[in-house]
N, C-alpha and C positions, 0 to 999 in steps of 0.2 A: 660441303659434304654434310649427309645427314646422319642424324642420329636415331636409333629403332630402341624399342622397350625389349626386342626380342631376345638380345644378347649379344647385337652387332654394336659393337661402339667403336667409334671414331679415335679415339683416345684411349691408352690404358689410365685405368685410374690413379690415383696418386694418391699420397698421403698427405694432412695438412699438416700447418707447420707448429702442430700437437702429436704429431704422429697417429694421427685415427684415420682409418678407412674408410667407405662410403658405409658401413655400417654404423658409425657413428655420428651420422646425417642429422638427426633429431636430439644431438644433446647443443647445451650452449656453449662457445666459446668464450670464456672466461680472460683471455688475452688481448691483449689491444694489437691493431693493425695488424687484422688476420690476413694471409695470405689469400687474394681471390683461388680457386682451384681450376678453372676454365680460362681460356685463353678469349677475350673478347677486342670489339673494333671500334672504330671510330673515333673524330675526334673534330675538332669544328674550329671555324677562324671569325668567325664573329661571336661579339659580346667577351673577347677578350680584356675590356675594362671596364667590366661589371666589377670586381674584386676591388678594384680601386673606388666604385661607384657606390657599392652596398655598404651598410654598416654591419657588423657582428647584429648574431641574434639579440644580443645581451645589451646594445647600445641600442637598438632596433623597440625594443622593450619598455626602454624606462625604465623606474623603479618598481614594474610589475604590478603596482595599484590596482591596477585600471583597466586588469583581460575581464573578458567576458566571460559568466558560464560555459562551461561544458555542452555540449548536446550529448548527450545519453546518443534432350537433345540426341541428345543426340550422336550417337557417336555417325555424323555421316561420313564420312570418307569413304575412301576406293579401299582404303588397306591397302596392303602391300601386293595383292591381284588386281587393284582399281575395280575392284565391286564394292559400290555404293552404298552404308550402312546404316545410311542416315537417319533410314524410316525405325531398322533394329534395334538401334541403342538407347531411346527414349523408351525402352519397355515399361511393364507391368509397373515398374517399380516409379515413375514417374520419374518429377524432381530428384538430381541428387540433395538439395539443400532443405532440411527437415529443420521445420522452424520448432521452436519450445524445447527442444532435443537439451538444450542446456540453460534451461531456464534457473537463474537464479547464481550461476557459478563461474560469469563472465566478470571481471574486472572493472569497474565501473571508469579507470582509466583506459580503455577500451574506447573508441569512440569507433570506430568502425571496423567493419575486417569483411576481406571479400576474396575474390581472387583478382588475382595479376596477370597480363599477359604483354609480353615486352615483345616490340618490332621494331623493324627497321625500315627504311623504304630507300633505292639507290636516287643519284643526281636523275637529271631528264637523261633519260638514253642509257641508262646503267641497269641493265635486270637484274643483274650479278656482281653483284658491289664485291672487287676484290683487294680491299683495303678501307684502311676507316676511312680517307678522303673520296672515298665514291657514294659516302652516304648521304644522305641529303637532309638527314632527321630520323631521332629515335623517336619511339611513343612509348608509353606503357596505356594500357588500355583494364580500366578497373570496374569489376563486375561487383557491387556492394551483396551482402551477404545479412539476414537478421542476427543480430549478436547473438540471439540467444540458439543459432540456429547450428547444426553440426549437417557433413557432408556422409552420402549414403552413394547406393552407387550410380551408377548412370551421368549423363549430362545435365547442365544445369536449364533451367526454364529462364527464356526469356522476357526478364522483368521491367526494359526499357527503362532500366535505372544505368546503363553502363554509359562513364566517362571516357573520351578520348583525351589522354596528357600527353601534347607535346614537348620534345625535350631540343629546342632548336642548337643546345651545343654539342649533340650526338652522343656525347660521352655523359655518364655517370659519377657525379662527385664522389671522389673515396675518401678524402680528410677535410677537417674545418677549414684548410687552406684553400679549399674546391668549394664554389660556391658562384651558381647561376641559375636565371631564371626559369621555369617551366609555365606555360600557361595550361588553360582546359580550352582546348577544341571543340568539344562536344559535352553534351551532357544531356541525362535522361535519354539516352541515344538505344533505340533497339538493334537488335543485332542486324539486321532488313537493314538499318540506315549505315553500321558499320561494313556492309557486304557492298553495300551501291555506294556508298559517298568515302569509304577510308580502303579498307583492303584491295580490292579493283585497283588493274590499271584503267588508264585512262589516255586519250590522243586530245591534243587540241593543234589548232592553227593557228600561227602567227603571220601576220605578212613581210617580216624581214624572215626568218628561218623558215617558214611552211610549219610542216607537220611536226611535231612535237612529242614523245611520247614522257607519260609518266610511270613508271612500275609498280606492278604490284605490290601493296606491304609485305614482308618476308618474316614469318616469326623467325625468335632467336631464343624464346624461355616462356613457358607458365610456370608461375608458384601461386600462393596465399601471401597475404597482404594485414595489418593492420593499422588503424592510425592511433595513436597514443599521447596522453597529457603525462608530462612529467612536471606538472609545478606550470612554469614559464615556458617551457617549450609543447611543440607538437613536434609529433614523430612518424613518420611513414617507415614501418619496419617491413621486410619479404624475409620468404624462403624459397628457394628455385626448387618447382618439381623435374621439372623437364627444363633442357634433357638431364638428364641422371648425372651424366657426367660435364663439365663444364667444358666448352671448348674455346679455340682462339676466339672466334668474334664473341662470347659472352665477355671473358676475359677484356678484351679491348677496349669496350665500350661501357668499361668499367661493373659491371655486375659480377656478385659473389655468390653463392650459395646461402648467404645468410648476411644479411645488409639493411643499413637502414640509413636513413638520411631525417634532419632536423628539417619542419617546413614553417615559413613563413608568409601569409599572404600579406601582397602587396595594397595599402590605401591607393586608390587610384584620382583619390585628391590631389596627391601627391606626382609632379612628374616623375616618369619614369627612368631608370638609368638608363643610360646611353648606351644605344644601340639594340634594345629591350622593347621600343613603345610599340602599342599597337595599333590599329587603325580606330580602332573602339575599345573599350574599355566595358566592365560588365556591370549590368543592370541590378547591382544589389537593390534589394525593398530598404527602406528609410530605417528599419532596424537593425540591419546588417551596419548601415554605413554608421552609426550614433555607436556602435562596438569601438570603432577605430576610435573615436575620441580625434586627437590631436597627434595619437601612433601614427609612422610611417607601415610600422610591419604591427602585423597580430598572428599569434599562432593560430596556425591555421585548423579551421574547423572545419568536418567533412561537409559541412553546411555551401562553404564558399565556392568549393569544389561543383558544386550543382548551377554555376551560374558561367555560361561561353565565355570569354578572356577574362576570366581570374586568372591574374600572372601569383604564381607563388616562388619563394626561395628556397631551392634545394641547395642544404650543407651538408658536406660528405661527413660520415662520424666510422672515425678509424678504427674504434670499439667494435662495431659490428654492431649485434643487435643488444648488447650490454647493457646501453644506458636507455634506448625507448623504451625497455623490459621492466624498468625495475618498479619493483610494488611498493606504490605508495603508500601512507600512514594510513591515510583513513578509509582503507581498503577496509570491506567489512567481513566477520566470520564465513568461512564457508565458501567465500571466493578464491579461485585458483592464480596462481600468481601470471601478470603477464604474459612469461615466457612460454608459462604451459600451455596458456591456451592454445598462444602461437605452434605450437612445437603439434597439440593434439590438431590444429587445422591440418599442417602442412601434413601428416601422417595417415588424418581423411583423406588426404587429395592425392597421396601418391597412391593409395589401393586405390581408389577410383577413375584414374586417370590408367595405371596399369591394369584395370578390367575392361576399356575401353578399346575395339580391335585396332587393329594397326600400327603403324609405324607412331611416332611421336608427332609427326606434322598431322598425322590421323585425328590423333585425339585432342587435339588444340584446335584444328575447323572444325570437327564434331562439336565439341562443346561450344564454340561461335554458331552453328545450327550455320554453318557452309560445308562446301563438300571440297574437300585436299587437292582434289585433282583442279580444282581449276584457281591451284593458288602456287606460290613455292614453297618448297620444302621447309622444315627449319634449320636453319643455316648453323653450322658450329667453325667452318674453317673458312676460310678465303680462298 
């Protein structure tokens, strides 16, 4: 079932378990183990003894010596009459993302922030995954953003900076007990390459089965994104724009309204845990690899991100976005604390995605610069 901007929802809304409304979207949860609000799916049978394979971040670590620096459209759709808007919604105003907009008030523990956009895709033969066992793979697919850059309206410009993450355990770790790998698929990928090689279905032939079908990717969520240094860790923090309201399959397959997960990239000097390896392993430059030292894990830098099978570790943090948020010491005058930044993206992106015509699947291919109709809807129920 889908969800629209217009006022049809899937779901009555709920209250969380602070008792706020969806008017209180934009403030922080202060609570541990917040309730997700949306019902989501999925859920996977391999790499079930990765938990037993991985160390904790904190073993993973060291004695911390030894990290490295820091690194510093379009709405096309049909809409809800399937007329095409794809040429309209890139208007006058161009780019939504005005770079210098916030120059100087970004958090230096910030290290990136972009948007987010979470999929699904079903097994061979499943268009319409009606359970999480018909999934075959989450992704989240991340659009990078200039830190210093604030969202205006319109669609974004394709910068052929966009990463495909795949999440081969379907599900989303919600606490440090949750803890599995994700690699990068793609990277520096334009939206062209994301329309022909990821979103598309696709047939192939085998000679024991014949014809084969693969499924289109099915969105399930866009929000904003950022990545964050607390010290020894990296942080991948979101917040869900769409849809508005959460529903089962967001819920299932672990995603909140407001979530963040600890990441660690994998040395791939290092075997890989069982049931995890890849057929290749990524092409770091001789600077990247002299980071790792003798670590098995390094908090992960959006640097690693940019290179095809970096495998990284995603640990669920039952806080929410509590602790990637928090402002560090030598944060300097004049900068806004983590969260705010966080909280003013996601608040760009909901008036801009709500100026955007159409349903909610409308305005997530518009700003992929595809057109809705020739994809599936965004999925909220089974």
């Amino acid at each position: 079932m889908t969800t629209t901007r217009s006022g049809a929802k899937v779901e009555p809304s709920s209250k969380n378990e602070n008792g706020e409304g969806a008017g209180a979207k934009h403030h922080l949860d202060t609570k541990t183990s917040p309730a997700s609000k949306r019902t989501k799916k999925d859920d996977d049978k391999k790499q079930q003894t990765i938990e037993d394979t991985i160390p904790s971040p904190t073993e993973a670590y060291g004695n911390g010596k030894h990290l490295p620096p820091t690194d510093e459209g379009k709405k096309e759709d049909e809409g809800e009459n399937g007329v095409d808007t794809h040429e309209q919604t890139h208007h006058q105003n161009g780019s939504a993302e005005k770079e210098g907009a916030r120059e100087g008030v970004v958090p230096s523990n910030i290290l990136e922030k972009g948007i987010v956009y979470f999929f699904i895709r079903g097994r061979v033969g499943i268009d319409e995954p009606s359970s999480v066992d018909d999934i075959r793979r989450s992704y989240m697919v991340l659009r990078p953003l200039a830190k210093d850059a604030k969202l205006g309206e319109g669609t974004i410009d394709d910068a052929g900076n966009t990463r495909l993450i795949a999440i081969p355990k379907k599900v989303f770790p919600l606490s440090g007990r949750d803890r599995w790998i994700a690699f990068v698929e793609k990277s520096h990928a334009s939206f062209k390459t994301l329309k022909d090689e990821f979103l598309a279905a696709s047939d192939y032939t085998t000679k024991t089965a014949g014809v084969r079908h693969t499924p289109a990717a099915t969105p399930v969520a866009e929000g904003i994104y950022v990545i964050t240094s607390t010290g020894r860790e990296s942080h991948l923090a979101y917040m869900i724009t769409l849809p508005e309201d959460l529903g089962e399959v967001q819920k299932e397959i672990g995603l909140k309204e407001k979530g963040s997960f600890i990441i660690s990239t994998r040395n791939p000097q290092y075997e890989a845990p069982k049931g995890t390896a890849l057929p290749q392993g990524p092409d770091y430059p001789k600077e990247v690899m002299d980071e790792f030292r003798a670590l098995r894990w390094l908090p992960t830098q959006p640097k690693h991100l940019d290179f095809p099978n970096t495998q990284f570790l995603l640990v669920g943090e039952s806080s929410g976005i509590k602790k990637a948020t928090e402002p560090q010491k030598d944060q300097e005058e004049g900068q806004e604390k983590p969260v705010e930044e966080l909280e003013k993206l996601e608040d760009e992106d909901t008036h801009r995605m709500e100026g955007l015509q159409g349903d909610d699947s409308a305005a997530i291919f518009a700003d992929l610069h595809a057109r809705a109709k020739d994809y599936p809807k965004l999925q909220t129920t089974f």
